[in-house]
C-alpha positions as CSV (number, residue, x, y, z in Angstrom):
1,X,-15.9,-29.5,-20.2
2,X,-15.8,-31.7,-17.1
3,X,-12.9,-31.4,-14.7
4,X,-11.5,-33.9,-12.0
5,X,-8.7,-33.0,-9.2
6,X,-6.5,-35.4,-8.3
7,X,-4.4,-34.6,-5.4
8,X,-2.1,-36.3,-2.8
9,X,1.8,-36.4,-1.7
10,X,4.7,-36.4,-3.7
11,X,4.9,-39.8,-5.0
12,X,1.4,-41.0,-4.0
13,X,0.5,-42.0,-7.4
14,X,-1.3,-39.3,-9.1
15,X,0.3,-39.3,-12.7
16,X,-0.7,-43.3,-12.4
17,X,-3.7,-42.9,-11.4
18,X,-5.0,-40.4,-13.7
19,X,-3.3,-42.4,-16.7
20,X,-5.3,-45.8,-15.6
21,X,-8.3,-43.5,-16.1
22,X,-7.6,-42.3,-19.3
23,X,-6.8,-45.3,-20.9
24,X,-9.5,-47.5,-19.5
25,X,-12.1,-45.1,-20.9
26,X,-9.9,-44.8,-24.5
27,X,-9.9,-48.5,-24.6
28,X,-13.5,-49.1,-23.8
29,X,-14.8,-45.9,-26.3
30,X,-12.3,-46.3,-28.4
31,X,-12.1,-42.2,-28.2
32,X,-9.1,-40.3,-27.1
33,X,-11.2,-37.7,-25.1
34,X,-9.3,-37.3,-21.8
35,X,-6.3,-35.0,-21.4
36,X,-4.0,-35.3,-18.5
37,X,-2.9,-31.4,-16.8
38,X,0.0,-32.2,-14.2
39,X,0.8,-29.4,-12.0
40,X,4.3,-29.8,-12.3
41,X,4.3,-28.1,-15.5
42,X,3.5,-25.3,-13.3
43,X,6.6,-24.5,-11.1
44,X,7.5,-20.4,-11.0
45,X,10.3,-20.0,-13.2
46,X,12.6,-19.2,-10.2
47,X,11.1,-19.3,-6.8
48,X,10.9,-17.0,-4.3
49,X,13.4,-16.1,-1.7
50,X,10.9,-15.8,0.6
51,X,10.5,-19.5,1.1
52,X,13.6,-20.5,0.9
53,X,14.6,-23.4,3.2
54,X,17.3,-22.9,6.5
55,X,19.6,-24.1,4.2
56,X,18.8,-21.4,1.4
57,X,17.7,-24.1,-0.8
58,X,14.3,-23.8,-3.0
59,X,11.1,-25.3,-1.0
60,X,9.3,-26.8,-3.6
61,X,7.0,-28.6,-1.8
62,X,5.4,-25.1,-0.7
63,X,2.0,-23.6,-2.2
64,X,3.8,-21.0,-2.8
65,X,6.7,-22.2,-5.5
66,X,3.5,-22.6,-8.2
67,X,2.6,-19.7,-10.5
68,X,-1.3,-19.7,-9.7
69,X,-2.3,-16.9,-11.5
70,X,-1.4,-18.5,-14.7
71,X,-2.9,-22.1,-13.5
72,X,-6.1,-20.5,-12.8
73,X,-5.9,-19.1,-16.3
74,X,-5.2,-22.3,-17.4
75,X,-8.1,-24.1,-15.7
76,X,-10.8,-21.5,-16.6
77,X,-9.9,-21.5,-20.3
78,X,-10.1,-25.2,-20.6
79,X,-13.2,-25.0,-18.7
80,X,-14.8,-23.0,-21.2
81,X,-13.8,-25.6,-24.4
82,X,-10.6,-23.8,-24.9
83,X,-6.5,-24.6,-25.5
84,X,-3.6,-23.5,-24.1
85,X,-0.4,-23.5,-24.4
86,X,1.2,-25.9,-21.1
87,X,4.8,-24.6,-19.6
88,X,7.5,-27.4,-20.1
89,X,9.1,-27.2,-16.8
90,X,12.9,-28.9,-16.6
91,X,13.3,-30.8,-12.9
92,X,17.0,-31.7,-13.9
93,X,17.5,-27.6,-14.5
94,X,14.8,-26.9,-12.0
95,X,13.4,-24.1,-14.8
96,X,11.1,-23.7,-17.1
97,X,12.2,-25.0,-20.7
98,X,12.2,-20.9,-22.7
99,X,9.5,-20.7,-25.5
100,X,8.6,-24.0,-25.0
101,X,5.1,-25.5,-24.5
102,X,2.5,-28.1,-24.6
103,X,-0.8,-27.9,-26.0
104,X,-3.8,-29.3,-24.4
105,X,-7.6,-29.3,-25.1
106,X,-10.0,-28.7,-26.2
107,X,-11.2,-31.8,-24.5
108,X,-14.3,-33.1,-22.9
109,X,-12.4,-34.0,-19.5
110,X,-9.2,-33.3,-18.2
111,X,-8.0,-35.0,-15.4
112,X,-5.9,-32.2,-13.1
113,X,-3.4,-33.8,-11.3
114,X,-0.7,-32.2,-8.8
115,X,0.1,-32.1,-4.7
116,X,-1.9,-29.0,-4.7
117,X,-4.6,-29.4,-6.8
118,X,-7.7,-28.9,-3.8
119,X,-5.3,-25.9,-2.0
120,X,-7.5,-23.3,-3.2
121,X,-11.1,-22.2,-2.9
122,X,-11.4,-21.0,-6.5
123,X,-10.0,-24.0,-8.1
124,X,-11.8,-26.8,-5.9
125,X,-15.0,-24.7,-7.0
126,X,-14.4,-25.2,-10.7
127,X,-14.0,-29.0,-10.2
128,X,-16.6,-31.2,-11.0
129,X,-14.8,-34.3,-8.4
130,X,-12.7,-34.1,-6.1
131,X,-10.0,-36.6,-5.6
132,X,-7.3,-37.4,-3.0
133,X,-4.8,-40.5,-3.1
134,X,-3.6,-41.4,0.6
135,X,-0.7,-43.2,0.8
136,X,1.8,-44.1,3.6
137,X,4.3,-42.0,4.3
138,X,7.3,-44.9,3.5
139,X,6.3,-45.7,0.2
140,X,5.4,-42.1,-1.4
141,X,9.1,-41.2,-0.1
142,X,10.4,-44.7,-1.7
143,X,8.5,-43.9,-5.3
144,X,9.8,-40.5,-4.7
145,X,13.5,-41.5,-4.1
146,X,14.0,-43.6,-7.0
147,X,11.8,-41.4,-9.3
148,X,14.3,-38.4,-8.5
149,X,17.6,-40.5,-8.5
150,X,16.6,-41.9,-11.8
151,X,14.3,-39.8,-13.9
152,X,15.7,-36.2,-12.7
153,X,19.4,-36.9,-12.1
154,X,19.5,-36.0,-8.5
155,X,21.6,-38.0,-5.9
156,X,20.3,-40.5,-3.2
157,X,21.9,-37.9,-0.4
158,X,19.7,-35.0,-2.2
159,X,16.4,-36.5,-2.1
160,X,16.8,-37.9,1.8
161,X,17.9,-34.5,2.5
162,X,15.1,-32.7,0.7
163,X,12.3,-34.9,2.0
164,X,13.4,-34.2,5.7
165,X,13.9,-30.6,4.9
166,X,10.6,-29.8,3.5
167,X,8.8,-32.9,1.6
168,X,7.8,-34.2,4.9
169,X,6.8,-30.5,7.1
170,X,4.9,-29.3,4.2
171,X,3.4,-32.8,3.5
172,X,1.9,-32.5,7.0
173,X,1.0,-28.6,7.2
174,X,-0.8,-27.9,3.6
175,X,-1.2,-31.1,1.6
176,X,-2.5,-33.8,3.8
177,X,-5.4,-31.1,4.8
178,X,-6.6,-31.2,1.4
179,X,-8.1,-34.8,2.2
180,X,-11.4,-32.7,3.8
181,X,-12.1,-31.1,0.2
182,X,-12.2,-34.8,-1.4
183,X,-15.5,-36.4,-2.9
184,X,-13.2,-39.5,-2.1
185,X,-10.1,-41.1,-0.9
186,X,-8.2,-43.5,-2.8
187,X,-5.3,-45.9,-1.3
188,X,-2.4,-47.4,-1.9
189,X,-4.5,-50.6,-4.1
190,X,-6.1,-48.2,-6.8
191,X,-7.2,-49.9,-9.8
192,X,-10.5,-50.6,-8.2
193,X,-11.0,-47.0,-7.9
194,X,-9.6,-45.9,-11.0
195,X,-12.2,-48.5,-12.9
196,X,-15.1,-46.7,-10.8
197,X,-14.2,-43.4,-11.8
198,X,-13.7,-44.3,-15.0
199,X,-16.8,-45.6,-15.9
200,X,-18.6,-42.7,-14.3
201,X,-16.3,-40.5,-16.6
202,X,-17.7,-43.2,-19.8
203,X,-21.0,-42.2,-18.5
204,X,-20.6,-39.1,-19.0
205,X,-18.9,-38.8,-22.3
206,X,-21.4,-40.6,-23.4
207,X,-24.2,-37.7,-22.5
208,X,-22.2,-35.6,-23.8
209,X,-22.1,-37.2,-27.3
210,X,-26.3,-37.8,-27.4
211,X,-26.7,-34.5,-26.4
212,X,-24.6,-32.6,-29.1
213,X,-26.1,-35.6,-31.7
214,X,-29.7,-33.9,-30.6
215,X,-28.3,-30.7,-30.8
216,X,-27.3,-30.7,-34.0
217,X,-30.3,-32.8,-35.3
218,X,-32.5,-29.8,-34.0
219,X,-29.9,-27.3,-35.8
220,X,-30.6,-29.2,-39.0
221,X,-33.9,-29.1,-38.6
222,X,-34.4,-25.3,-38.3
């Protein structure tokens, strides 16, 4: 199984991104072989006190709000050609959905996307590229604010506060530091990119497929 990072601020354009991909290569193979993992789905089930903000309200833009030990799970399994079973995670609730998942894989390439998708050494070493969408500051917050006023229910006073109180700090202390990890950089203007990447992912699909046909030609032949 292949495996490509995509990381970048909150509202950089990460879920886009990796959805260009996967459809450009489904419409040119005419094979659904992609599977988009969002980090999101990955959110502790409460967070921890000890990064609460000044405020005592949840910092979720900190590494350490994400349940990692299950995401590496995760990772490794579908790494090795397995499933598993995705956590439905609620940002109106700001909780996990109980006994409800997603499943994902087996696939030939899943596209990994999230804001801390390079932050670790063990998870940047299990990808096969590295990506990293940098995008100014006033329109990731933009995206952000009217994704979060009108997708998860929060108010336009909310969201400014939040991205002041920790969007913006932890932005600039962990995430934008991941840019040194990336194979490349991607901009605002993406589609260019995304049709690069994409047919290097065709490419590579595309081995995959001759090499299981001569696989299972030698098979039959034994």
């Amino acid at each position: 199984m292949y495996l490509v990072g995509i990381a970048g601020g909150s509202g950089s354009g990460k879920t886009t991104f990796a959805h260009k991909i996967a459809e450009i290569v489904h419409r040119e193979l005419e094979r659904d072989e992609i599977s988009i993992l969002s980090m999101d789905s990955y959110y502790l089930p409460s967070e921890p006190k000890s990064h609460l903000t000044e405020t005592g309200k949840p910092n979720f833009d900190h590494p350490s709000a994400f349940d990692w030990e299950l995401l590496r799970f995760h990772l490794e399994s579908l790494k090795k050609g397995d499933s598993i079973a995705v956590p439905i995670y609620n940002f109106a609730k700001s909780a996990r959905e109980n006994n409800q998942t997603k499943k994902i894989g087996p696939s030939s390439i899943v596209l990994f996307e999230g804001i801390f998708s390079l932050f670790l050494k063990e998870i940047r070493d299990i990808l096969d590229i590295k990506v990293f969408l940098h995008v100014d500051a006033d329109i990731r917050f933009t995206r952000r604010l009217h994704r979060d006023v009108n997708e998860r229910g929060r108010s336009l006073e909310s969201v400014i506060a939040q991205y002041y109180e920790t969007v913006r700090p932890m932005y600039q202390k962990y995430l934008d530091p991941q840019r040194q990890y990336a194979d490349f950089i991607v901009g605002e203007e993406n589609d260019n990119a995304a049709k690069i990447l994409s047919a290097r992912l065709k490419e590579i699909l595309l081995s995959m497929h001759e090499n299981k046909m001569e696989n299972d030609k030698e098979q039959t032949l034994h």
